[in-house]
TORLOSE-592686 format. One record per atom (N, C-alpha, C): x, y, z. Coordinates in steps of 0.1 Angstrom, whole numbers, plus 5000, padded with zeros to 4 digits. Layout:
// residues N
XYZ/...
***
This chain:
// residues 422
496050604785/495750744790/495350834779/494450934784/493751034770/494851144769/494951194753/495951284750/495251374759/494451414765/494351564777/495251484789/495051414794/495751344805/497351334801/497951304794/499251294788/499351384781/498951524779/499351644772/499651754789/499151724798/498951784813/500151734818/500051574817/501351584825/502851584818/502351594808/504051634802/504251814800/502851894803/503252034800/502752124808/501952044819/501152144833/502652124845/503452284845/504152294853/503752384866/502452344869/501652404883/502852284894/502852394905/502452414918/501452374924/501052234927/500052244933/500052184948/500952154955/500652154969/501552284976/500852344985/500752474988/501552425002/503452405006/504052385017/503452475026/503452575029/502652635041/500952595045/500152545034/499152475037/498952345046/500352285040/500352165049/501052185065/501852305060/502552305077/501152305086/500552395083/498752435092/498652305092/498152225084/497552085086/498452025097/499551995093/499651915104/500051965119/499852125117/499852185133/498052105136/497352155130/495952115136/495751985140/496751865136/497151745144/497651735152/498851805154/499951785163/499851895171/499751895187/499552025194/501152085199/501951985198/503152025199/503552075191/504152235195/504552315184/506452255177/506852255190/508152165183/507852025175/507151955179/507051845175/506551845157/505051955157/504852005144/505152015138/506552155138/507252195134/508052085129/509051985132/509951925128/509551815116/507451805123/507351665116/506751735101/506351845098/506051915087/507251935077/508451975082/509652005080/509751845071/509351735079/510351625072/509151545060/507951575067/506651515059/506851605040/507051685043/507251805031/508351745024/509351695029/510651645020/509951515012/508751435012/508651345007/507451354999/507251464997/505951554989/506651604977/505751554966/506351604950/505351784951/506051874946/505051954947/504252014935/504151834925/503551844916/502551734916/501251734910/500251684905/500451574899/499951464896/499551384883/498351394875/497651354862/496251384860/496551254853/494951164855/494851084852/493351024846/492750964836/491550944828/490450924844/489550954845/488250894851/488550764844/488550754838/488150554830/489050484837/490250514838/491250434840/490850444857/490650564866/490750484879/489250404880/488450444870/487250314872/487750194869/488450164864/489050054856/489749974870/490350114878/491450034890/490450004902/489150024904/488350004909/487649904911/487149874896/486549764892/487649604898/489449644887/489949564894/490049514908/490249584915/490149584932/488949504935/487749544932/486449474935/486549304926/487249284919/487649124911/488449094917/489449124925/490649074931/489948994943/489049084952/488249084963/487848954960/486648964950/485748834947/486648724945/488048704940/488748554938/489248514954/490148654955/490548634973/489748594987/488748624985/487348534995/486648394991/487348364982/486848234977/487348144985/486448024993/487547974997/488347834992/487947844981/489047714975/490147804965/490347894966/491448054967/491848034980/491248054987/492448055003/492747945007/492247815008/492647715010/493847655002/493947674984/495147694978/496447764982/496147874985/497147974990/497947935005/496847915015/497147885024/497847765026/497747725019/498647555016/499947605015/500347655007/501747735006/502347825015/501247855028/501947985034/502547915049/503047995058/503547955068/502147915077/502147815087/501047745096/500047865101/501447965106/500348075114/499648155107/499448195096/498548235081/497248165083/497248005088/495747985088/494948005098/495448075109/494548145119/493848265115/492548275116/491848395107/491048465122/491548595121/490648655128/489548745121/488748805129/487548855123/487648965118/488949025117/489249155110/489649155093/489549245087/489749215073/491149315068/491749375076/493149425075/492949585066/493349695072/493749805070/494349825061/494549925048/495549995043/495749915036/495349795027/495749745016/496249825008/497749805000/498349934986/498049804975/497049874964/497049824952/497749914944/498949854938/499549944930/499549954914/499750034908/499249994897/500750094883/500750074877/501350144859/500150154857/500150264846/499150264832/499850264819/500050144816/500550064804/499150114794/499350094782/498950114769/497450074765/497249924778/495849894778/495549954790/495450064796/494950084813/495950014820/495050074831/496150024848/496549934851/497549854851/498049734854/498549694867/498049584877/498249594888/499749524890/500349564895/502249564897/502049514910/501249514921/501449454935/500449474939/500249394952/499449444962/500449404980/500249554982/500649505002/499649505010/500149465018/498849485034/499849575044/501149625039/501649735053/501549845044/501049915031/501149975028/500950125035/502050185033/502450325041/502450445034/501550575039/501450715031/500550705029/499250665037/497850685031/497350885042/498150805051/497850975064/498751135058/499851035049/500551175046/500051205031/499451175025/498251165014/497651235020/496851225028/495851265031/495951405030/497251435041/497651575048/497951685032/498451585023/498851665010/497751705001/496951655000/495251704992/494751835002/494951795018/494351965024/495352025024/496752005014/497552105013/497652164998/496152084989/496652134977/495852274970/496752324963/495652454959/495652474943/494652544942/493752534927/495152624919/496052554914/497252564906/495952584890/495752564883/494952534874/493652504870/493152574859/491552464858/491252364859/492352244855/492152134857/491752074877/492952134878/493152094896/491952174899/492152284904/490652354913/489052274904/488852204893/487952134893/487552064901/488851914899/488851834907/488751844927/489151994928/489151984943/487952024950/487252084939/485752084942/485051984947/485451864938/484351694945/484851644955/486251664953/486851534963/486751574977/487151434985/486751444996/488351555004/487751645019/488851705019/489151635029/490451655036/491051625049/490251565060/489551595066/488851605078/487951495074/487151475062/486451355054/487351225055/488551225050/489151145049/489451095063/490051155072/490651135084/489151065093/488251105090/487051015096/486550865089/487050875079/487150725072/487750625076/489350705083/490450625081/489850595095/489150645111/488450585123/487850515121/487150565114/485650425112/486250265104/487350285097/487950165096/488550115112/489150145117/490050185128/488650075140/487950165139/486650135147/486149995145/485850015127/484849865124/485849745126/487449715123/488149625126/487549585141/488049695153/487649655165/486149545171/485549665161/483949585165/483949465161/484349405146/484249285140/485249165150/486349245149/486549135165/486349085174/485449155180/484349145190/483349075186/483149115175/481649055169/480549165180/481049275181/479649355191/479849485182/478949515174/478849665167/479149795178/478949765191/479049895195/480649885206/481349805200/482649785214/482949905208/483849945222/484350115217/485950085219/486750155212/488150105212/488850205219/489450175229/490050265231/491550285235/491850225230/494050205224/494450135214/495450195207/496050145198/497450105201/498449975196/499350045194/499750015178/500950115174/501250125163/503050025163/502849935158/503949825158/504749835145/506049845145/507549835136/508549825143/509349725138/510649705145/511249845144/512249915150/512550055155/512150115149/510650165157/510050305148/510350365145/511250465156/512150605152/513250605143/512950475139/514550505125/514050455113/512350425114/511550385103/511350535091/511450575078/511650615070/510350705068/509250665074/507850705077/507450725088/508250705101/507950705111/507150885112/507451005111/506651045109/505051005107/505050995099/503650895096/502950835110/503450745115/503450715129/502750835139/503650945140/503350985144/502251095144/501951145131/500451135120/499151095132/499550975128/498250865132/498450885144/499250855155/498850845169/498251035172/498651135165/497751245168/496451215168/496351145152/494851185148/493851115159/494350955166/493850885172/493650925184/494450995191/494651085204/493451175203/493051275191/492051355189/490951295195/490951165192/489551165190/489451045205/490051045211/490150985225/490450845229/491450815220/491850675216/493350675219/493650645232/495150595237/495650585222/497250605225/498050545211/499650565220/500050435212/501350415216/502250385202/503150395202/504350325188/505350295195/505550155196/506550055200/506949955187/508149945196/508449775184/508049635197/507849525186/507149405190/507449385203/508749405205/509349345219/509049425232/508549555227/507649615240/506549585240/506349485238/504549465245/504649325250/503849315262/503749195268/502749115272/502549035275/501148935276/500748935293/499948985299/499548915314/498048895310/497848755321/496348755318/495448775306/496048725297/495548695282/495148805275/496448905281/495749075276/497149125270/497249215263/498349255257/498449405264/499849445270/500449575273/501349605266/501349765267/502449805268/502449915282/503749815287/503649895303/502549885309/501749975315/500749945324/499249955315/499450015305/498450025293/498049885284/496849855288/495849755280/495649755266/496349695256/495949735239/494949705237/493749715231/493349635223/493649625209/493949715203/493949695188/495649715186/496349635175/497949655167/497349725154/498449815151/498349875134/499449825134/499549745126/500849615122/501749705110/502949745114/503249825104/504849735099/505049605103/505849495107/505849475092/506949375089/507749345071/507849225079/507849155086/507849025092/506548965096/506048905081/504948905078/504248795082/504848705091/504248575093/504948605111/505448665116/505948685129/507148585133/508048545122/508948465123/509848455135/510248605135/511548645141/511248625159/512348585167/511848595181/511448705185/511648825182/511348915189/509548955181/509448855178/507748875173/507048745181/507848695192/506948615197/505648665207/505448795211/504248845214/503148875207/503348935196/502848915186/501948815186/502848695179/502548545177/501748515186/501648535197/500948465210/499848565206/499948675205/498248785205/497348685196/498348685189/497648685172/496748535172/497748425176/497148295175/495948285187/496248315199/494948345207/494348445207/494548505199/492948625198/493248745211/494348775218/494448865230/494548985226/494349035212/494349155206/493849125188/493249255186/492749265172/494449275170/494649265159/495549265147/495249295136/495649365128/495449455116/496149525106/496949475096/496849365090/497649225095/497349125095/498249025101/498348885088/498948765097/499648685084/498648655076/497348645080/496348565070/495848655060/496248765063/495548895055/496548935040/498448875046/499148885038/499148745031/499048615034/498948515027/497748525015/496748585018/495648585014/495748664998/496048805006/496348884992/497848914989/498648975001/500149044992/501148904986/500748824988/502048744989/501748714971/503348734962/502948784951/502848614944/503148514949/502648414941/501148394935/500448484946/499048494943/498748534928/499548654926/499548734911/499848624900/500748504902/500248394896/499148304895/498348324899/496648254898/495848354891/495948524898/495148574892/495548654879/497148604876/496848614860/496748504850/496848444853/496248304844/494848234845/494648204831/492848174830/493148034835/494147934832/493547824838/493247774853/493947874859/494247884874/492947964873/492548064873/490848094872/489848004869/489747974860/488547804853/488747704864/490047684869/489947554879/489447594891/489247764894/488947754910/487547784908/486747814894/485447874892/485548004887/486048054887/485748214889/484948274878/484048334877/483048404867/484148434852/483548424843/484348454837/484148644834/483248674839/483348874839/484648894846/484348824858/485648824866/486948814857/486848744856/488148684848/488848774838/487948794829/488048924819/488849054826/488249084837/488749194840/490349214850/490249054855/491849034860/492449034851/492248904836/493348914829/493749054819/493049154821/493049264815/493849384820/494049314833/494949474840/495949394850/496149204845/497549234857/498349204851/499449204850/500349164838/500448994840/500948914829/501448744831/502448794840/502448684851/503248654866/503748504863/504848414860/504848304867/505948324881/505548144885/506748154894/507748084890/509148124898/510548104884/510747924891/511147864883/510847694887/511547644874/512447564885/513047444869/512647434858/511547434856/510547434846/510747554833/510547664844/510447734831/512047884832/513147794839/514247904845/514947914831/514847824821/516047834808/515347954801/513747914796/513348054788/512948174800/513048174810/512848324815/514148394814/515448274817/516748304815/516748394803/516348334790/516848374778/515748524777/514548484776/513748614777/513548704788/514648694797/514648764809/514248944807/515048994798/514649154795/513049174798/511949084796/510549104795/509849124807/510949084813/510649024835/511349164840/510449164853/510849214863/510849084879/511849024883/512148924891/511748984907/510648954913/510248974928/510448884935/510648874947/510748794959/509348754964/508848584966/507048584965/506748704977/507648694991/507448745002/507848875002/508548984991/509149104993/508049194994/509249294997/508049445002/509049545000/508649714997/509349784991/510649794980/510349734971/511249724963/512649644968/512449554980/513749514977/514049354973/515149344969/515549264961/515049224950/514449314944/513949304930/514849354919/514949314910/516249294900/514949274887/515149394877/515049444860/515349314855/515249274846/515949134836/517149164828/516649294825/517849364817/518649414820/519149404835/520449424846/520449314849/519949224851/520249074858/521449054853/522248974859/523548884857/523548774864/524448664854/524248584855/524248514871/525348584877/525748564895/524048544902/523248694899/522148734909/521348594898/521048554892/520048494880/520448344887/521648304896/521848194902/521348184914/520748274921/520348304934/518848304933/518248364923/517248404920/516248274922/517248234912/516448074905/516047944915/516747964927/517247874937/515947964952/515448044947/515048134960/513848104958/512448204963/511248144960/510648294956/510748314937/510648414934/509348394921/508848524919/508148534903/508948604897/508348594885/508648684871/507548734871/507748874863/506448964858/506849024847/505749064836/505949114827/506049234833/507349334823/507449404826/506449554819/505649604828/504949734824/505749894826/506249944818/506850034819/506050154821/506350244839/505350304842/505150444833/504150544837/503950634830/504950724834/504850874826/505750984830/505151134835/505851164842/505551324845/506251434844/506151534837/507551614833/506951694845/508251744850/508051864865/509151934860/509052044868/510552114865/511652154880/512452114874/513452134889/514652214887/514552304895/515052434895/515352504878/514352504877/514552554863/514752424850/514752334854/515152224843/514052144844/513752054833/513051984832/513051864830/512451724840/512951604842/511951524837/511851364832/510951334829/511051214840/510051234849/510151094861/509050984859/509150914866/508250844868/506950794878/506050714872/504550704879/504250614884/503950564894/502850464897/501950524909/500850474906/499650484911/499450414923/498850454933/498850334946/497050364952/496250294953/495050284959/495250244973/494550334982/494350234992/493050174997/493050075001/491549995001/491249925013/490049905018/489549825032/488149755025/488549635025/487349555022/486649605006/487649605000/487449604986/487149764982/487149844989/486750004986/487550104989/487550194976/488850254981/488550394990/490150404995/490550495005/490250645000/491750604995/492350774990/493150674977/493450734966/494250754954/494950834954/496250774952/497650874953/498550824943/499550914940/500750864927/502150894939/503250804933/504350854935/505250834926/506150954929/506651034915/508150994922/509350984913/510250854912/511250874900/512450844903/513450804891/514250684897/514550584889/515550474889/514650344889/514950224892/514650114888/513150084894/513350154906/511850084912/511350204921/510250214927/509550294932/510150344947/510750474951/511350534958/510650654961/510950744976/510750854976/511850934978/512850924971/513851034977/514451074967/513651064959/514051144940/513851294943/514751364938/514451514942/513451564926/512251604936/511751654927/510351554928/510551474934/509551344934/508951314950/508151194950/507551154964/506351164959/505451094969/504251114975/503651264962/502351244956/501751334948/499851324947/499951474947/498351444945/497551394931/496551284930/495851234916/495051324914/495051414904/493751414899/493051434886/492051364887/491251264877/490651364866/490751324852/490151414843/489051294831/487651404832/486651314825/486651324811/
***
């Protein structure tokens, strides 16, 4: 990061999202005045009401990576690898290419380092809502908010994704979609569910049925998917049950394997890219050389993802011993859980670990942002999150964080707006 970038965020104590700006926003979503009201009220608790600034180079850098991740992940002696390892229903491929990919990233000492990738990644709509809530705190910021795209730009991006999944399932450019539903096991106690409800506004706007159920309300007649008397066509898969294991995903399962609904993201999309054993191929050159991959390519993965293996008889005595260097993931996890530091590990969790189907990662220690809270001054933490459809990104967002792994309920922290300095 350039000493302007890390002189900013350790001493720009702006203000830059404007809470009464966003309340407006999301009234101009939500026509329900109580409903507005409450969902602003709770969207705001998970809003840092500070900034990050970050190099132009470096998000070209996270850009570039994204478009190299793409190129190994569509290979198909890459997916046919992968797929070998994943559960049976992973190799059903529908024609959609999956929503809301989160590439997440640190900016370690060489540039951005990618630390994960999801396919349920969540807060790309309350992002959104926080940029038309931000105001020109500074020279730096009112620069940046000059280019970028505002609210209403974004929110037509996030359709036209919405739209082009539809159509590609069809294979007819002009099918018109007209229902969604938005799928998580109990929505209303989901942590984002807000969010949820975000999206089924925005979709409503623009004349597109929307429902939010969990799996077990939808049902199959006549090789069509309902909820109740309503026809879906399209799922926003917002599900952590990533292969549809569980019984109460056996509708799902049946959509998905016979094609009775688009699905978006679904298992082939997460076998493909989130599932983190992948991060072991695409940081190692000889797992690159054996599948082909360019070596530009190559250069630029081994440049920004940290060494990944996976933990195995093999190599459990020295990860044991060098454990401090690791951060230990679950191949299948999602939101930080069960993920365990090396340098808290004990011996008890390091028996479990070893026996489960996990990686190691070097560990990148993320960046900082000094804010001030109520008068005091904290130094938290950073990571970066991209969101991407088909290799291009969405929106760029930071979330701002204290303790082992990436949270939103650090006071003082959450969901933040990026912006970029040349």
């Amino acid at each position: 990061m350039s000493d302007k970038a890390t002189k900013l965020n350790a001493q720009c104590n702006c203000i830059s999202v404007d809470k009464q700006k966003l309340d407006i926003e999301v009234h101009r979503l939500i026509s329900d005045l109580d409903l507005a009201d409450s969902t602003a009220t709770t969207i705001g608790s998970m809003l840092s009401s500070s900034g990050v600034f970050i190099d132009q180079a470096a998000l070209d850098q996270m850009k570039a990576l994204v478009k190299a991740v793409y190129k190994v992940c569509e290979m198909p002696l890459f997916q046919k690898l992968v797929l070998e390892q994943a559960p049976l229903i992973a190799r059903h491929q529908q024609s959609t290419s999956g929503v809301f990919y989160g590439f997440d990233f640190h900016l370690g000492v060489n540039g951005p380092q990618l630390i994960e990738i999801n396919t349920n990644a969540g807060g790309a709509m309350i992002s959104a809502l926080e940029i038309g809530a931000s105001k020109n705190c500074c020279e730096p910021v009112e620069r940046r908010l000059g280019v970028r795209n505002m609210p209403n730009e974004i929110y037509e991006t996030f359709l036209d994704m919405f739209t082009q999944e539809w159509r590609s399932f069809n294979r007819d450019p002009s099918a018109q979609l007209k229902t969604i539903a938005i799928v998580d096991e109990n929505p209303t106690e989901q942590f984002l569910y807000p969010e949820f409800q975000l999206f089924q506004a925005l979709f409503q706007k623009y004349g597109i049925t929307t429902i939010i159920t969990s799996p077990d309300g939808l049902t199959i007649k006549d090789k069509k998917v309902y909820f109740g008397k309503i026809h879906i066509d399209l799922i926003y898969n917002r599900t952590t049950d990533f292969y549809f294991q569980d019984s109460s995903y056996e509708v799902l399962r049946d959509a998905y394997l016979q094609d009775y609904a688009a699905i978006t993201p679904n298992p082939f999309n997460h076998a493909v890219f989130a599932n983190k054993d992948n991060l072991c191929i695409l940081s190692n050159r000889e797992h690159l050389d054996s599948l082909g991959v360019d070596l530009s390519i190559q250069e630029i993965l081994l440049s920004h993802i940290p060494e990944t293996v996976k933990v195995s008889p093999k190599n459990e005595e020295s990860l044991w011993t060098n454990r401090k260097e690791y951060f230990f993931k679950p191949s299948q996890g999602y939101g930080s859980r069960a993920v365990y530091r090396g340098d808290k590990l004990t011996k008890g969790v390091w028996g479990q670990i070893k026996d489960k189907s996990y990686v190691a990662q070097k560990v990148i220690p993320p960046s900082k942002r000094t804010i001030k809270i109520d008068g005091n001054e904290a130094n938290l933490k950073v990571d970066i999150r991209d969101y991407v459809f088909e290799g291009n990104s969405l929106i760029s967002v930071t979330r701002i964080y204290q303790g082992q792994t990436t949270n939103l309920r650090t006071l003082g922290g959450g969901f933040s707006p990026l912006y970029s300095i040349d």
